[in-house]
C-alpha positions in Angstrom: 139.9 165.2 176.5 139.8 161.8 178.8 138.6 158.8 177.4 135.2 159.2 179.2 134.4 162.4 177.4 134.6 166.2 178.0 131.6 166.1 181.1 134.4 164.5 183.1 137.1 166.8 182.1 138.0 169.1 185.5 136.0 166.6 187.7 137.9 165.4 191.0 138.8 162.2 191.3 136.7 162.1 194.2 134.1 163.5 192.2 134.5 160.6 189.4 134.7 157.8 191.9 131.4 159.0 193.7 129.9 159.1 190.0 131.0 156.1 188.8 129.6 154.6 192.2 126.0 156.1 190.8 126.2 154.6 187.3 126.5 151.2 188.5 123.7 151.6 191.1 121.3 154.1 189.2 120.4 152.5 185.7 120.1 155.7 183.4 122.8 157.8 184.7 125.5 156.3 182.5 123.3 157.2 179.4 122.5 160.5 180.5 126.3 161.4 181.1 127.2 159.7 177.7 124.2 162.1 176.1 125.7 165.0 177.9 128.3 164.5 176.9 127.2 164.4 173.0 125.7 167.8 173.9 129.0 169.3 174.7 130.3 167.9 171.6 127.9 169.3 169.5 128.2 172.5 170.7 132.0 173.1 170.6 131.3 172.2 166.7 128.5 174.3 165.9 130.9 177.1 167.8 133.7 176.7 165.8 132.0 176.7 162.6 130.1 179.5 163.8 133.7 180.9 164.3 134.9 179.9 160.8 131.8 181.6 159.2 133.2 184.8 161.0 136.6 184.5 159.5 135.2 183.8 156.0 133.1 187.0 156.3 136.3 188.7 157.3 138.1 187.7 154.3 135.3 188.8 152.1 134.9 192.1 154.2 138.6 192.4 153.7 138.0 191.9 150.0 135.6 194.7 150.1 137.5 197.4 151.5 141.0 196.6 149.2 138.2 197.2 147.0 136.7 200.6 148.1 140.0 202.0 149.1 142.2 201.1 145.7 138.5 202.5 143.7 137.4 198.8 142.5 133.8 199.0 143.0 132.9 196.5 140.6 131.8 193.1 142.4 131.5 194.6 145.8 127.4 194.6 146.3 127.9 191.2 145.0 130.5 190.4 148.1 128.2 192.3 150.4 125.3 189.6 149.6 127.8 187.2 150.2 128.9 188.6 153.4 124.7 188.8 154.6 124.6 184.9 153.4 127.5 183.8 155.4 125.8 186.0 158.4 122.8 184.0 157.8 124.7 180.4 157.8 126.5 181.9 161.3 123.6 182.5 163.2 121.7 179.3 162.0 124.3 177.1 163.0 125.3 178.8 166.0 121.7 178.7 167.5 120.7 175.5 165.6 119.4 172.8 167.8 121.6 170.3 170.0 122.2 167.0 168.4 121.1 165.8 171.7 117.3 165.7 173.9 116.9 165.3 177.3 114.2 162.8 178.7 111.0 164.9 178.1 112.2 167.2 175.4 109.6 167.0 172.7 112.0 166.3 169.6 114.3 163.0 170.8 117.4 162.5 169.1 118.6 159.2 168.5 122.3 158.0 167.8 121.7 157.2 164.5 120.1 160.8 163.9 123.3 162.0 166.1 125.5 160.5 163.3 123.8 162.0 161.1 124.4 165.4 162.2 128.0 164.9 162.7 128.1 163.7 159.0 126.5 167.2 158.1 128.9 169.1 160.6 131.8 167.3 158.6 130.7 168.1 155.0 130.0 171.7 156.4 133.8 171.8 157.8 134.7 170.3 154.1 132.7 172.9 152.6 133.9 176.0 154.4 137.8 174.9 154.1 136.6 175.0 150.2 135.4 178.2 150.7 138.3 179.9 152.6 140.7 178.3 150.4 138.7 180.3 147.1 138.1 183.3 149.3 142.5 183.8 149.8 142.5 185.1 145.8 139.8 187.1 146.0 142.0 190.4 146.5 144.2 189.5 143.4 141.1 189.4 140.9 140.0 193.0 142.6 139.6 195.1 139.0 139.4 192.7 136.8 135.7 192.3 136.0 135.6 189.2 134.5 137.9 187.0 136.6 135.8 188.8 139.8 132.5 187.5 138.0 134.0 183.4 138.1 135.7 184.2 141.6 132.3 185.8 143.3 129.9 182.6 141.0 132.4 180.1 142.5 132.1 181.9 146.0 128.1 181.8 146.2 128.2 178.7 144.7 129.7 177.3 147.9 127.7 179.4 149.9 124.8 177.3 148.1 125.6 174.1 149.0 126.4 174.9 152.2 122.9 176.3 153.0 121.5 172.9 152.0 123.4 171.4 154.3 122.4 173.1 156.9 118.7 172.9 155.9 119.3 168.8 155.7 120.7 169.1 158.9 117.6 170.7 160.8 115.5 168.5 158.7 117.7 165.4 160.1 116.0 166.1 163.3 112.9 168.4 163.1 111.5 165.0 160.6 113.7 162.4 160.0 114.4 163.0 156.1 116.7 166.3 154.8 114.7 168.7 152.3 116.9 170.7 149.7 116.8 174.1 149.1 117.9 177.4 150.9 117.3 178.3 154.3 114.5 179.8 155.3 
């Protein structure tokens, strides 16, 4: 990515020199470029965490099936809550508004609010390297019940907190202050 951000990445030279031309001549175009630019950003995160939840409903699919196929039913409606939950965290994130607003869009994000998205994003991409990294077991406890049971608590414990930081997230914009709890 060039220094100037990812809006400029596959622009001309031509193309830049023209632009930078503008910016010096029309006032808010550096600042809408910079915002755009904090749009494209935010959404190649929210995609690759959407991505992530994908592979951590993989593993726990995975989980599922070593399960069925080897007779180990115990635990598996308890994975295939999980497995709805991490659905639910992959939509809401992937559809979840911008961390940026346009000039007339009627919630306006401001760069303190934009940091404080990117500090959610980061304890999300904490949180769901947690969670993959408790999720690689999950095949070895398969039969034994009570191991399972402290695997699949641990497991929807981080699937907890990471639904609260999604909620504080949307709160971060939608009213200025985060609200715990689940998502809605």
């Amino acid at each position: 990515m060039s220094e100037k951000g990812i809006f400029w990445e596959g622009i001309s030279s031509g193309i830049a020199e023209k632009l930078e031309g503008m910016i010096e001549i029309i006032p808010l175009l550096g600042s809408y470029l910079r915002r755009e630019n904090d749009r494209e950003v935010d959404k190649i995160i929210r995609e690759h965490m959407a991505d992530r939840f994908d592979n951590l409903k993989g593993a726990v699919m995975k989980a599922m099936t070593a399960g069925a196929e080897s007779g180990k039913l115990e635990g598996l409606d308890k994975l295939d809550r999980l497995s709805r939950r991490l659905d639910k965290l992959r939509d809401t994130v992937k559809f979840a508004a911008h961390g940026y607003s346009g000039l007339f869009d009627r919630i306006k994000v401001r760069d303190e609010e934009l940091e404080a998205l990117f500090n959610y994003d980061l304890q999300m991409l904490t949180k769901i390297e947690e969670t993959d990294k408790r999720l690689s077991g999950i095949d070895s406890v398969l039969g034994d019940e009570e191991k399972l049971k402290v695997e699949i608590d641990a497991l929807s414990s981080f699937i907890s907190e990471m639904e609260v930081i999604v909620k504080d997230r949307k709160y971060a914009i939608t009213s200025g202050s985060p609200v715990q709890g689940d998502i809605e």
